[in-house]
N, C-alpha and C positions, 0 to 999 in steps of 0.2 A: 625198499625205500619208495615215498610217496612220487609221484611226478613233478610236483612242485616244489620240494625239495632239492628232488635231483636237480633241477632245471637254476634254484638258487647258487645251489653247490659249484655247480657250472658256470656260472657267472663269477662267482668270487673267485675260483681259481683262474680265473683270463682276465681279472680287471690288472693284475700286472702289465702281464704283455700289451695288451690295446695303448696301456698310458705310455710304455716306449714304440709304440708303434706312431701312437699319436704327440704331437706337439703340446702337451696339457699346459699353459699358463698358470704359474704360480703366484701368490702376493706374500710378502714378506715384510714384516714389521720391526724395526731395532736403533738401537743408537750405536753410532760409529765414529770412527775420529774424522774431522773435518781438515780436509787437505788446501782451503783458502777461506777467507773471511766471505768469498761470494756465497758460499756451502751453507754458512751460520747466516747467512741473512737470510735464504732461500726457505730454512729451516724455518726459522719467526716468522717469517711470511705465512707459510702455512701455518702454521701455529693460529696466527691471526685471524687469520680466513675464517678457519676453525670454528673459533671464538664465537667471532661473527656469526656465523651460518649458525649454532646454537642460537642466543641470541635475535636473531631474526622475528620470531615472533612477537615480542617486547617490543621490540623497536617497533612493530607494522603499530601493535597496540595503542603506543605513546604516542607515535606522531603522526599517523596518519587520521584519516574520519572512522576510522572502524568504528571505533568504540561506540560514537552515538548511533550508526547504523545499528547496529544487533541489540543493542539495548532498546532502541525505538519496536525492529521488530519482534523481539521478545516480550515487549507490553502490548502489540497489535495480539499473539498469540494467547497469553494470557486473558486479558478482555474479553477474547469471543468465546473462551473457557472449553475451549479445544482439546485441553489440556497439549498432548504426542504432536499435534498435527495444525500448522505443516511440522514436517522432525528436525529435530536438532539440527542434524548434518544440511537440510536446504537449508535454514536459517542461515548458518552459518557461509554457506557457500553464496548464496545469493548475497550477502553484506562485502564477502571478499568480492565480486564483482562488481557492486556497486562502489566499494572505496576504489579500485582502482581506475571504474570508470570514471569517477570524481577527482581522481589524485594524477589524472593524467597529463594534463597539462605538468605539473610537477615535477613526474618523472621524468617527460619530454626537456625539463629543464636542468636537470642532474643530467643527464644522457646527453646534451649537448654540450651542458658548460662542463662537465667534469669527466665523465667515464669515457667519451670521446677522444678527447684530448689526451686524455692520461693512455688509453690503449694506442695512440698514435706516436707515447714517449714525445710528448710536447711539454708536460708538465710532471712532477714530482708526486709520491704517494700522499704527502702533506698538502700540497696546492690543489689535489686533487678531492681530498676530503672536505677542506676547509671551504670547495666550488659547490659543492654536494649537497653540504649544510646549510647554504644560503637558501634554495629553491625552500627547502623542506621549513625555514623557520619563519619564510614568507608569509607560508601555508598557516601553519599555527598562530602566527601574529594576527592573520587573518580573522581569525576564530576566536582569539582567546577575550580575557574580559580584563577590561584595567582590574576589577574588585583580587582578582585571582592572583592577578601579578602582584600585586601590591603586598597582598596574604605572603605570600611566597617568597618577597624579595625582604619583606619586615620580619617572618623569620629566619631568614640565614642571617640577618644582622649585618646585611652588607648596606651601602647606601645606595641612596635613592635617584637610579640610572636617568640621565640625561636623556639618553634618547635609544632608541631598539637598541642601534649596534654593541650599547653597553650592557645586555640585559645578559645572564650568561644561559647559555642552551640549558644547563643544568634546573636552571629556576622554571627557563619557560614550558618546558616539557612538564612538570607536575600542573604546573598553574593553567597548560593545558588542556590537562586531563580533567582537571575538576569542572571547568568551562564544560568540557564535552559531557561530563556527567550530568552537572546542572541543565544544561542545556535538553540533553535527551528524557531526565524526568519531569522536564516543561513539556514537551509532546507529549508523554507515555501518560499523563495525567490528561490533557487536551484528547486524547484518544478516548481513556477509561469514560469520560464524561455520557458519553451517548447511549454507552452501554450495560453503564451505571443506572441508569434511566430506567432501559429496560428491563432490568433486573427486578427494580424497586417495580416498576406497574404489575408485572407479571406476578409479585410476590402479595400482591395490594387484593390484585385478580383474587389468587387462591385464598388466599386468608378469608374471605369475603363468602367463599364458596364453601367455606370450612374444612377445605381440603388443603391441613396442615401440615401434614403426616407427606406431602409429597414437594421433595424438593424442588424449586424453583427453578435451579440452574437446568434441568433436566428440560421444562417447558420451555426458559427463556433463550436456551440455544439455537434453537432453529432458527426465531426471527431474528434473532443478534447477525448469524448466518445472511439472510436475507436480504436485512438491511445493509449489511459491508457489499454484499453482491452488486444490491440494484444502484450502490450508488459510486461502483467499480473500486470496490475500497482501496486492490493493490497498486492501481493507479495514482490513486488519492496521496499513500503513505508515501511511496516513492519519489513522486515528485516532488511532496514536500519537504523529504526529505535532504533532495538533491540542491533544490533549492534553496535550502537553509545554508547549504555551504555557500550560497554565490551571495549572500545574503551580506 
């Protein structure tokens, strides 16, 4: 028998004993009879959470700034015809830091008016929620566009709300998003423009030179390049970007 055989063999027969030697932690999963109604609540609670924590990403989507972030720098990426680079995963990760650098005050306002309180058993799971939603529909009232509410609230067929507190989260959240979309292919178009430009001269260049047969995008990358460099492009996007929310 080989050495490393052996030496497996020997391990499989002493992982019994080691595990009663050692204290090994088990987890266990099941449904059982509940001995008080606090049991069944604790139950749905988690349940809930659950939900929630799935979930999660939805929610970051719908109501916070994300969405015009990544789509903005997703047209800065394409534009310079980069195609890979920067990659996916910085895009994305840079946008979540910039939403949250943007959505802070926000949060700072949920964390005070509600998840504070509620962790200190001052207020209820419902007072608790209902303190949560006010920061966050602030935010988006902020942003959104009467054209979008109006869209939105004309068709659910409900009528035509008095004033925010009657608008329901359900309307304002889509009529948000479409604001945030519209919004962000107003920049992503305001971006394309410059480099559009360069495209077109460089393809003006070659044709001219009769050298038709050699892709454009190939020469006009560099100075595409060049010019976001000298004129600190990431500086440019972001701020303007950040800016548009204070807007």
């Amino acid at each position: 028998m080989k050495a490393p055989t052996l030496i497996l063999l020997v391990i499989f027969l002493t992982m019994p004993r080691l595990a009663q030697a050692i204290d090994v932690p088990t987890i266990t999963l099941g449904v059982a009879k509940a001995d008080s109604p606090q049991q069944v609540s604790t139950a749905i609670q988690l349940l809930l959470l659950l939900t929630i924590l799935s979930i999660t990403p939805a929610i970051i989507l719908m109501t916070t700034c994300f969405t015009r972030i990544v789509i903005v720098l997703g047209f800065v990426r394409q534009a310079l015809g980069t195609q890979n680079m920067p990659p996916t995963q910085i895009i994305l990760g840079l946008s979540l830091f910039l939403s949250l650098f943007v959505m802070t005050p926000t949060l700072e306002a949920i964390r005070v008016e509600a998840l504070t309180p509620y962790m200190d058993q001052k207020i209820s799971q419902e007072e608790a929620l209902t303190r949560a939603i006010r920061p966050l529909r602030a935010f988006m009232f902020s942003q959104v566009r009467e054209e979008e509410l109006t869209l939105l609230t004309d068709i659910s067929g409900a009528k035509e709300p008095a004033n925010r507190d009657e608008v329901p989260t359900l309307t304002l959240i889509p009529a948000f998003m479409l604001s945030e979309l519209k919004r962000a292919f107003q920049m992503g178009f305001m971006i394309y423009i410059p480099f559009l430009v360069i495209d077109m001269i460089v393809a003006s260049i070659l044709m001219s030179m009769g050298m038709m047969m050699l892709p454009p995008v190939i020469i006009s990358m560099p100075f595409k390049l060049l010019l976001f460099v000298l004129v600190d492009g990431w500086n440019l996007i972001v701020g303007s970007l950040i800016k548009s929310f204070a807007a």
